[in-house]
C-alpha positions in Angstrom: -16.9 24.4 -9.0 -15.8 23.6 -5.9 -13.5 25.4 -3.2 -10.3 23.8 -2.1 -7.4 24.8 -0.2 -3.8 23.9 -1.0 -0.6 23.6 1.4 2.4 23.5 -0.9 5.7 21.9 0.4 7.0 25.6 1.4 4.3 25.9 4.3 2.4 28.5 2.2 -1.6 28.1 1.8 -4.3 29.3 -0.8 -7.6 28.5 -1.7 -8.9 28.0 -5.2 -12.0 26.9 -7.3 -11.7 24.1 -8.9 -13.7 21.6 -11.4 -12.4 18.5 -9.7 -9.8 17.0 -7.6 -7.8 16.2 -10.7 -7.7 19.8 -11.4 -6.7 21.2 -8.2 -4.2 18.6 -7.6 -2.5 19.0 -11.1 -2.9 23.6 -10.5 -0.6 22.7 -7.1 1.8 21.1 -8.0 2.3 23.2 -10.7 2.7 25.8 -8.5 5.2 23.5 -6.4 7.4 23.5 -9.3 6.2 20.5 -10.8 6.2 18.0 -7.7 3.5 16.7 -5.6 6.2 16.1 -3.1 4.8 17.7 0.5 1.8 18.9 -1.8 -1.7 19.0 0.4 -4.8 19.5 -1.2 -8.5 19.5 0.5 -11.8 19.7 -0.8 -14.1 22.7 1.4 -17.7 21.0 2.6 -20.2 21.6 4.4 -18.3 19.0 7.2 -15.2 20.8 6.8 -11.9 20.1 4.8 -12.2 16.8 3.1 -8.6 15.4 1.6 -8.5 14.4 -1.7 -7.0 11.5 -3.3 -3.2 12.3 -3.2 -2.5 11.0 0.0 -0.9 13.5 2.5 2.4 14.7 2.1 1.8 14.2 -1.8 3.3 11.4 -3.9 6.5 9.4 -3.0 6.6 8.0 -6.8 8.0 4.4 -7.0 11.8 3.5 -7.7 12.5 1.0 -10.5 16.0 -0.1 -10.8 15.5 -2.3 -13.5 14.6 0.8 -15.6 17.8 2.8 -14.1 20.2 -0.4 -14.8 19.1 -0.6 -18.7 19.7 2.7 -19.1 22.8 2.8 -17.3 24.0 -0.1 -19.3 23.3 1.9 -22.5 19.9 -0.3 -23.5 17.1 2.1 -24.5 
């Protein structure tokens, strides 16, 4: 297991043991209320605080407006 510490969006910070990255990425933003949004997690070694692979500041998502107009439209 390995030691990371996460920032959620609020400003507040904890540390937790983890399997992998996945894991302590998916245990935050859980505990962000199901966002990633301003999420950021880091991986404690031997070097210091390593980030993981959600990118800083968390996940901006993508916008398809293709997907918004069909729907709007009434296509499913």
């Amino acid at each position: 297991m390995e030691r990371y510490k996460i920032t959620l969006a609020d400003g507040s910070t904890g540390d937790g043991f983890f399997e992998s990255d996945n894991q302590a990425i998916l245990a935050a933003t859980a505990a962000n209320g199901g966002s990633s949004q301003g999420l950021h997690v880091q991986r404690y070694d031997d070097r210091g605080l390593l980030p993981t692979k959600l990118p800083p500041g968390g996940h901006r998502g993508t916008r398809c407006s293709r997907a918004h107009t069909q729907n709007a439209a009434g296509v499913a």
